[in-house]
DRENGU-961217 format. One record per atom (N, C-alpha, C, O): residue in one letter; chain; atom name; x, y, z. Coordinates in steps of 0.02 Angstrom, whole numbers, plus 50000, padded with zeros to 5 digits. Layout:
BEGIN
 r c  a     u     v     w
 a A CA     X     Y     Z
...
REM end
This chain:
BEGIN
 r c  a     u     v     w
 x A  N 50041 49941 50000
 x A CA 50000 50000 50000
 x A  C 50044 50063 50000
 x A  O 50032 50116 49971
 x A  N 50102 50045 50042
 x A CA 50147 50101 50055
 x A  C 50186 50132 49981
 x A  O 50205 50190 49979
 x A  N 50194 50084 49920
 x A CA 50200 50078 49858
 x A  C 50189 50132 49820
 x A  O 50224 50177 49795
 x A  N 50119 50114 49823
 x A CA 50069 50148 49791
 x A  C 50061 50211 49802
 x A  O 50042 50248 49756
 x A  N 50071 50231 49854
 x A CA 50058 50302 49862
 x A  C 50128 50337 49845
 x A  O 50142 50388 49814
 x A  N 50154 50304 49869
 x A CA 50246 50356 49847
 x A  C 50229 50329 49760
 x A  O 50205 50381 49737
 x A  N 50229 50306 49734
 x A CA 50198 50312 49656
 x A  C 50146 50360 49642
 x A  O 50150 50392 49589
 x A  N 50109 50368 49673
 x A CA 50036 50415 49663
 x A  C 50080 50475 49682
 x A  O 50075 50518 49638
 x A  N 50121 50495 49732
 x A CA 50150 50561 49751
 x A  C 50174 50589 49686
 x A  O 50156 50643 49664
 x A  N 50217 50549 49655
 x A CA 50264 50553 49631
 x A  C 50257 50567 49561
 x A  O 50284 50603 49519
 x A  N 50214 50529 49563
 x A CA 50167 50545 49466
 x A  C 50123 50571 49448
 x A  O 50106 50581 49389
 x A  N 50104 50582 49486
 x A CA 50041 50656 49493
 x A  C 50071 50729 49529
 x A  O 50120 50737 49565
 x A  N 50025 50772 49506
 x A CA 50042 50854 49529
 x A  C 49964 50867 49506
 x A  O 49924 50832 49476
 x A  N 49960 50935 49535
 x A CA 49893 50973 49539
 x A  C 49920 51032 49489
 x A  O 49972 51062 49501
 x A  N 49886 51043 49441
 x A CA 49873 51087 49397
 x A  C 49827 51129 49424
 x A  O 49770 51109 49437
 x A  N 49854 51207 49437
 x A CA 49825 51241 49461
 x A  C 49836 51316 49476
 x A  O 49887 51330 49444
 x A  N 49820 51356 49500
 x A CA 49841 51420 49511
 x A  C 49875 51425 49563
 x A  O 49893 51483 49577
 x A  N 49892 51378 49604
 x A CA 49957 51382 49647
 x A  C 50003 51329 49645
 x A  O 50051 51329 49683
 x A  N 49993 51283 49604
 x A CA 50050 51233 49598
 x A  C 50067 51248 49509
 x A  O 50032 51248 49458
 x A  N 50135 51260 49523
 x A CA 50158 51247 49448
 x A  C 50189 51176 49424
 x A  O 50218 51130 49453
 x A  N 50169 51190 49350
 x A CA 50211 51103 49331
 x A  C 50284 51111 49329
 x A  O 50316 51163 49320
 x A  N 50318 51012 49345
 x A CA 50392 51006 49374
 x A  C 50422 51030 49318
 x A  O 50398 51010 49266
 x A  N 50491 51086 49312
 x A CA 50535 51100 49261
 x A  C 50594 51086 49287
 x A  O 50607 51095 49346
 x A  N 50655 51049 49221
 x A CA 50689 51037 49276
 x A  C 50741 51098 49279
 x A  O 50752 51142 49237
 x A  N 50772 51086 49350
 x A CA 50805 51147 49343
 x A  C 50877 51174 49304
 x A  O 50919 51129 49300
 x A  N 50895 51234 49277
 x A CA 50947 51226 49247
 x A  C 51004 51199 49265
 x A  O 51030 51225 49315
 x A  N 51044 51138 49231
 x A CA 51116 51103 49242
 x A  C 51179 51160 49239
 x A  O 51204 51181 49187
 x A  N 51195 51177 49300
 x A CA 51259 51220 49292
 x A  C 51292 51203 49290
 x A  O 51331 51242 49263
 x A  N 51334 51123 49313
 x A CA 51386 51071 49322
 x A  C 51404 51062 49228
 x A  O 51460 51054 49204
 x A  N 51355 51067 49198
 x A CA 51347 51039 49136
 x A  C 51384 51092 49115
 x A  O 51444 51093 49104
 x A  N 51348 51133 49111
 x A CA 51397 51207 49075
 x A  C 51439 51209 49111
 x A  O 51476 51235 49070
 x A  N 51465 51205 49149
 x A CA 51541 51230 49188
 x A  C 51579 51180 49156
 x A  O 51630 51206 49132
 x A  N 51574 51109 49145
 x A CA 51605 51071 49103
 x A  C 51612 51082 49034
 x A  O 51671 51085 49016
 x A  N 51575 51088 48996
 x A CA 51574 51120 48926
 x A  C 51625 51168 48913
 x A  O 51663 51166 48864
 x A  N 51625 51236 48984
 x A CA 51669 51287 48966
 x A  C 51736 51252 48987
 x A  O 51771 51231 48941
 x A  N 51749 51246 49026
 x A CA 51817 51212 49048
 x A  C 51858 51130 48988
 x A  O 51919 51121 48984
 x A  N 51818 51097 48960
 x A CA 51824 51079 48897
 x A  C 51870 51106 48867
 x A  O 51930 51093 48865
 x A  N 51822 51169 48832
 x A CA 51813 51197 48766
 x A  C 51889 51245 48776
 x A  O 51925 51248 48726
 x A  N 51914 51287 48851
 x A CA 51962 51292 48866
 x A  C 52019 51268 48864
 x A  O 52068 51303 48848
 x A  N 52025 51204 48881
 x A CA 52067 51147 48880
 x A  C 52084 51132 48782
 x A  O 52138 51128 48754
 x A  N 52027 51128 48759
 x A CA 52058 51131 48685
 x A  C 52088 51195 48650
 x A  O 52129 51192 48604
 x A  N 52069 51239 48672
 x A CA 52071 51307 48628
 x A  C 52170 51286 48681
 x A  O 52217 51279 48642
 x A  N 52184 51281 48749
 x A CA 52236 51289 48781
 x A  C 52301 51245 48733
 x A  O 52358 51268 48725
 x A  N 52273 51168 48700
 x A CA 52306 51124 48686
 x A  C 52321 51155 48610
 x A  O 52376 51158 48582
 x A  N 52259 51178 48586
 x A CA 52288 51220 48507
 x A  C 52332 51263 48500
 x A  O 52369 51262 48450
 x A  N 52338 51321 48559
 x A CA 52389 51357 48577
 x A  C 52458 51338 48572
 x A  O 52504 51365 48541
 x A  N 52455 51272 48621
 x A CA 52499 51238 48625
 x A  C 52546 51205 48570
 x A  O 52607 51196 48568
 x A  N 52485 51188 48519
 x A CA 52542 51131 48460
 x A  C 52556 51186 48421
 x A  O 52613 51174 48402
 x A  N 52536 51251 48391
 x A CA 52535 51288 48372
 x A  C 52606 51328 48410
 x A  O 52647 51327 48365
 x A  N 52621 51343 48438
 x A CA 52697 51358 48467
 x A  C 52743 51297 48458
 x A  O 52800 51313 48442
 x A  N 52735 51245 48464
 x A CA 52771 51189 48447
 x A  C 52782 51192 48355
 x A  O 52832 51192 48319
 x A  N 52729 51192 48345
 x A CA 52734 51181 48269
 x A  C 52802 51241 48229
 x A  O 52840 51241 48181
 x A  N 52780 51295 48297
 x A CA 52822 51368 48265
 x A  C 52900 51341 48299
 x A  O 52953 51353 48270
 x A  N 52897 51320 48335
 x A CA 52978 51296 48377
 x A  C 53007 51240 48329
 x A  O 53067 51233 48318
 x A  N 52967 51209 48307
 x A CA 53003 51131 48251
 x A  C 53025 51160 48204
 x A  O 53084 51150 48188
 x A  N 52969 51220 48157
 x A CA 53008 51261 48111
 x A  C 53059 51279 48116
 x A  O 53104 51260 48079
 x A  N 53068 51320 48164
 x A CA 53131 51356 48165
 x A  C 53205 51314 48191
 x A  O 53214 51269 48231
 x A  N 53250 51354 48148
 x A CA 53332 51281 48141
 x A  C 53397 51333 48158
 x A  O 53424 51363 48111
 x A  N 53419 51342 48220
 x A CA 53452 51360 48251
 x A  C 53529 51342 48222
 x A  O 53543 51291 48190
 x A  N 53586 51407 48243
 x A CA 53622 51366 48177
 x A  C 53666 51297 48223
 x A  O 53688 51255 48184
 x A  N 53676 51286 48278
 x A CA 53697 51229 48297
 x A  C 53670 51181 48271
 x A  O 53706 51140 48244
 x A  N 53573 51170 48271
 x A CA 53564 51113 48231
 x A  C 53590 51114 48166
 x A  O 53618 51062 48148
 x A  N 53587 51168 48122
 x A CA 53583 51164 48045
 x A  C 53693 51136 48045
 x A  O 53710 51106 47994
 x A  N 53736 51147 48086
 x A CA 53794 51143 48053
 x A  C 53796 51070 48082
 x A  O 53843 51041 48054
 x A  N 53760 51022 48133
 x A CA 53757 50961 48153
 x A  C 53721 50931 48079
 x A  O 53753 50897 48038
 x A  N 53667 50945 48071
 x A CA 53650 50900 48001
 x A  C 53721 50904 47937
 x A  O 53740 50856 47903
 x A  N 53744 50964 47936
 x A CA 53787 50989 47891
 x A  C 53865 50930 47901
 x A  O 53911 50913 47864
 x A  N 53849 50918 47960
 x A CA 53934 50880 47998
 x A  C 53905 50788 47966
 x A  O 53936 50742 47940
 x A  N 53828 50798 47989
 x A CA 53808 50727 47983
 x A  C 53813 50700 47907
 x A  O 53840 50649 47886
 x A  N 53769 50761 47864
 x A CA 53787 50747 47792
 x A  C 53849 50724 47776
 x A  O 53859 50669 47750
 x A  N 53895 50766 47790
 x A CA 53960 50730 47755
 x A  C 53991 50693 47780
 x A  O 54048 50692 47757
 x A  N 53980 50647 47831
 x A CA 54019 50612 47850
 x A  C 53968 50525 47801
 x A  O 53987 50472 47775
 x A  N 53910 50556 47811
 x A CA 53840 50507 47775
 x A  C 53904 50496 47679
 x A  O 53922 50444 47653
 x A  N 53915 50557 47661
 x A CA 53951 50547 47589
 x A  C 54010 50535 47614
 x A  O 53976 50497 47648
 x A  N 54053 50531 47628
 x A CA 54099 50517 47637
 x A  C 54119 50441 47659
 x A  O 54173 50415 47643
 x A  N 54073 50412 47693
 x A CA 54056 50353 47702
 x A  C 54038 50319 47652
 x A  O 54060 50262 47646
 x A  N 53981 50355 47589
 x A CA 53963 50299 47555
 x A  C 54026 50297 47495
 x A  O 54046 50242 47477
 x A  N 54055 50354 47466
 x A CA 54107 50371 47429
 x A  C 54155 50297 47449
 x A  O 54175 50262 47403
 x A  N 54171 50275 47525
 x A CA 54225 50251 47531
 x A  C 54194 50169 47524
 x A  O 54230 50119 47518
 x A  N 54123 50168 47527
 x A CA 54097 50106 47523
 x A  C 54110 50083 47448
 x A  O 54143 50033 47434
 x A  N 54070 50141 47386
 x A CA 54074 50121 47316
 x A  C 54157 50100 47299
 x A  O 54174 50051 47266
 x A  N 54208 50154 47334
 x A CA 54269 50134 47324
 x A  C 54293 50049 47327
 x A  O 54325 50016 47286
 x A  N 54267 50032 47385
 x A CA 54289 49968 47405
 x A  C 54249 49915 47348
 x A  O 54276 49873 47312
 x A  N 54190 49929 47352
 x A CA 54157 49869 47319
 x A  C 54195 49888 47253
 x A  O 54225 49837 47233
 x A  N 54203 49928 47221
 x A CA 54229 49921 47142
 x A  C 54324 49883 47146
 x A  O 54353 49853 47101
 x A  N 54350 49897 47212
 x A CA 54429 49879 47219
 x A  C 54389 49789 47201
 x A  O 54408 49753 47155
 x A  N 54339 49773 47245
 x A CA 54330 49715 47262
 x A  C 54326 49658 47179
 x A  O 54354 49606 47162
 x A  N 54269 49713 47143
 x A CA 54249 49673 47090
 x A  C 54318 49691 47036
 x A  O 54317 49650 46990
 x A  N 54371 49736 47030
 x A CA 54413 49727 46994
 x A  C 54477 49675 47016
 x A  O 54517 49659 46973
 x A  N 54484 49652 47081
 x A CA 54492 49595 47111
 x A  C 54467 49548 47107
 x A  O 54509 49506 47124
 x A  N 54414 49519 47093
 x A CA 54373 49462 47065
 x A  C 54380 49456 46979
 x A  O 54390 49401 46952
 x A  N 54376 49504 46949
 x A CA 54380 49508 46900
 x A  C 54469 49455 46865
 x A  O 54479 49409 46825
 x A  N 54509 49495 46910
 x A CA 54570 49479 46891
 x A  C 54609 49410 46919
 x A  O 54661 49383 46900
 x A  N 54563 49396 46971
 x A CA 54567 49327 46972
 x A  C 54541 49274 46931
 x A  O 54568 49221 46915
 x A  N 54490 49294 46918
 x A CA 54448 49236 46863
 x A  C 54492 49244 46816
 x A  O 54499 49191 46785
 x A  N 54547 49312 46782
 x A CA 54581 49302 46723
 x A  C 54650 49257 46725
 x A  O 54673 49227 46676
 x A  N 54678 49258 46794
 x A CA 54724 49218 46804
 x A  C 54711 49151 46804
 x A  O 54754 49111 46786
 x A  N 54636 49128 46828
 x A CA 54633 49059 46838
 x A  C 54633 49021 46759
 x A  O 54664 48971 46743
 x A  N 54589 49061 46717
 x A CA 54588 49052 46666
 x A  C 54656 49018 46626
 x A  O 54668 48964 46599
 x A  N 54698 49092 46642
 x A CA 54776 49067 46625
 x A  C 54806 49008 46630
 x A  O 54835 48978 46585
 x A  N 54792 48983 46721
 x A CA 54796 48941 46749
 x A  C 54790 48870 46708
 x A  O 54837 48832 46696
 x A  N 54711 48860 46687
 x A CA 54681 48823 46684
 x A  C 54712 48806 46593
 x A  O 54728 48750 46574
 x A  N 54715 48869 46550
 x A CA 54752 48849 46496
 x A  C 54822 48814 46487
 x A  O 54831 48774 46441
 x A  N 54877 48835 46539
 x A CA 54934 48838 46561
 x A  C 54922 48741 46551
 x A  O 54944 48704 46506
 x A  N 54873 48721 46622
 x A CA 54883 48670 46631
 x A  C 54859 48612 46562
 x A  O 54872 48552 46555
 x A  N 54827 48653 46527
 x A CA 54795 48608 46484
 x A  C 54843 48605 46425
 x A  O 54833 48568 46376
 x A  N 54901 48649 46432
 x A CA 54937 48653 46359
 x A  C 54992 48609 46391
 x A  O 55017 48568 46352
 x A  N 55014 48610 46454
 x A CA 55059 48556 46497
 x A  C 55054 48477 46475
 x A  O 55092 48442 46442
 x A  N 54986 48463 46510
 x A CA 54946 48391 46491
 x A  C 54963 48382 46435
 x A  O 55003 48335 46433
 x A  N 54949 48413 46364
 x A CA 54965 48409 46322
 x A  C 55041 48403 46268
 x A  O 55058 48378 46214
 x A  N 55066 48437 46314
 x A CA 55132 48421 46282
 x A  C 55161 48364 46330
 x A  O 55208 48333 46305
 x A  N 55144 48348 46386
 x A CA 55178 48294 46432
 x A  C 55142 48221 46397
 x A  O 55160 48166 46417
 x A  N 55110 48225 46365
 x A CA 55050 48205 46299
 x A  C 55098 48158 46267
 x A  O 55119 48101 46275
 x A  N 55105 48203 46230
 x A CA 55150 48204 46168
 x A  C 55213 48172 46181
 x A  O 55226 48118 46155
 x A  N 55261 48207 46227
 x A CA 55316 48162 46247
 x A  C 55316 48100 46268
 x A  O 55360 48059 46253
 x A  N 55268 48087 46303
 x A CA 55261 47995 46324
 x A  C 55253 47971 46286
 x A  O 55290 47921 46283
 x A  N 55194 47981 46212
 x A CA 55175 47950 46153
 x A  C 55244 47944 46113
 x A  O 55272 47894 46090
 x A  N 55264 48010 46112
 x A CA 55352 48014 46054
 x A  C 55381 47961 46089
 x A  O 55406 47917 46054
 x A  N 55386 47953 46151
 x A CA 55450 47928 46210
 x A  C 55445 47841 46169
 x A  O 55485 47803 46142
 x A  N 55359 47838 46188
 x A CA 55356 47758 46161
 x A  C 55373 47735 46105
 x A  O 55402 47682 46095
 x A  N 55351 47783 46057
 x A CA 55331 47771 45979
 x A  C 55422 47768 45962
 x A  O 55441 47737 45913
 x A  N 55462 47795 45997
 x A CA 55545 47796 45972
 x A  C 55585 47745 46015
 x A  O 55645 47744 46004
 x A  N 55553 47692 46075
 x A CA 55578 47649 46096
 x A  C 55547 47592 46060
 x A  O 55582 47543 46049
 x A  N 55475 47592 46036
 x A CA 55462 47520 46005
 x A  C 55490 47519 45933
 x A  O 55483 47468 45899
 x A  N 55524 47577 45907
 x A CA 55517 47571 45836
 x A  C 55589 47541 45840
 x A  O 55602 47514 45786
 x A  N 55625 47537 45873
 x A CA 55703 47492 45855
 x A  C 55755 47557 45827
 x A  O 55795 47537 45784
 x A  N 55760 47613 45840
 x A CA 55787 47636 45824
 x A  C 55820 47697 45878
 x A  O 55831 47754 45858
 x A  N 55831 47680 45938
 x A CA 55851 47689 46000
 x A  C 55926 47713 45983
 x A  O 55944 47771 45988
 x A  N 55961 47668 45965
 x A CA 56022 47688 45960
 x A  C 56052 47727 45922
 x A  O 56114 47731 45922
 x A  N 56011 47766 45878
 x A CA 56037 47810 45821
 x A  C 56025 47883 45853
 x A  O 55969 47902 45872
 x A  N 56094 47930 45860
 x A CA 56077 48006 45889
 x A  C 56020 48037 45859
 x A  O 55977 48059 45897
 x A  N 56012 48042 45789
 x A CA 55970 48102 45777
 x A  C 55895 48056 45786
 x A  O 55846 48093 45788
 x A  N 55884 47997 45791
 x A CA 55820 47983 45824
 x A  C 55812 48006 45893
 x A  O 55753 48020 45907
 x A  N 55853 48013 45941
 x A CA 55865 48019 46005
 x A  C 55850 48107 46006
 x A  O 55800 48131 46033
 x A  N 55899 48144 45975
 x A CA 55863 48217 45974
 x A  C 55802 48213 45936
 x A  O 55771 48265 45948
 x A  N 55771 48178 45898
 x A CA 55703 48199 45879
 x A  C 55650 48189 45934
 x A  O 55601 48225 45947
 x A  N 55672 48130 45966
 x A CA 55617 48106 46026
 x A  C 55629 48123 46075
 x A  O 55592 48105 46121
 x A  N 55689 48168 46089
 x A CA 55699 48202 46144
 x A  C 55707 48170 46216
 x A  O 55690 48191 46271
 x A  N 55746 48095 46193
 x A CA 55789 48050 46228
 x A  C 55863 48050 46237
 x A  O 55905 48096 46232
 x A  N 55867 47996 46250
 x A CA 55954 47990 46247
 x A  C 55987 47998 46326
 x A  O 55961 47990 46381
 x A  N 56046 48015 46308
 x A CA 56093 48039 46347
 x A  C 56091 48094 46378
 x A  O 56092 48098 46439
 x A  N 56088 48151 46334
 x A CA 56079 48213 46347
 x A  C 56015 48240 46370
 x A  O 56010 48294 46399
 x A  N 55964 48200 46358
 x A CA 55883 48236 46398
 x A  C 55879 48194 46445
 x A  O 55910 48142 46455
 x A  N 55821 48231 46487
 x A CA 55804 48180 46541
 x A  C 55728 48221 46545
 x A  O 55726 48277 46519
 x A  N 55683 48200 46569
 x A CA 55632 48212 46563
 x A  C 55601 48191 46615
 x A  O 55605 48131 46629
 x A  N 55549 48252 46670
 x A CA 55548 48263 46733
 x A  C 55478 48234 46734
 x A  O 55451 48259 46686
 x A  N 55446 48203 46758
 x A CA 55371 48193 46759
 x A  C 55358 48132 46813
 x A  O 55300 48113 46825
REM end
């Protein structure tokens, strides 16, 4: 029962010439927040806005530090391209030697070839004991032949 009536209080009013209807009253908490907000941003715009003007501006200590940094940045890479090109004209000139190498050995084989084939071909033929067979086959007495 007790319900009901704090419901009935509560949801009813008398329309009348001495009771006025409930308005609510104005929120001042609300606006005091809004302004203090709206402060706080306008404060923070201020803010990046002097920052923005301080980043611009290049003092000459910074500007001769970038200036020190640049060239040491070229000077560095100058000594890098240097090296890599020493490197590949060093590669280069090895592959030409091996080459050499590799001909060297193949014209060797080849003539060490040849002499074993001559060596045989002038011991089976029976004609060992005659000098100028011996200088043709590059036997004898006088050669000796290292292999």
């Amino acid at each position: 029962m007790e319900k009901t009536r704090r419901n009935y209080r509560t949801q009813t009013y008398i329309d009348g010439n001495t009771v006025r209807k409930l308005e609510p009253a104005p929120d001042y908490r609300r606006e005091q927040e809004e302004k203090q907000r709206e402060e706080i941003r306008q404060r923070n715009r201020r803010m990046a806005q002097k920052n923005q003007e301080k980043s611009a501006h290049m003092d000459l200590g910074y500007v001769a530090f970038l200036s020190v940094s640049l060239l040491v940045m070229c000077v560095a890479a100058v000594l890098y391209i240097r090296l890599q090109s020493g490197i590949t004209t060093h590669l280069k000139t090895i592959s030409a030697l091996e080459s050499q190498v590799a001909e060297l050995k193949a014209d060797n084989d080849a003539a060490e070839k040849k002499n074993r084939d001559s060596s045989r071909s002038c011991n089976h033929q029976g004609y060992s004991n005659e000098p100028a067979w011996h200088e043709l086959c590059g036997t004898g007495p006088d050669y000796t032949l290292y292999g």
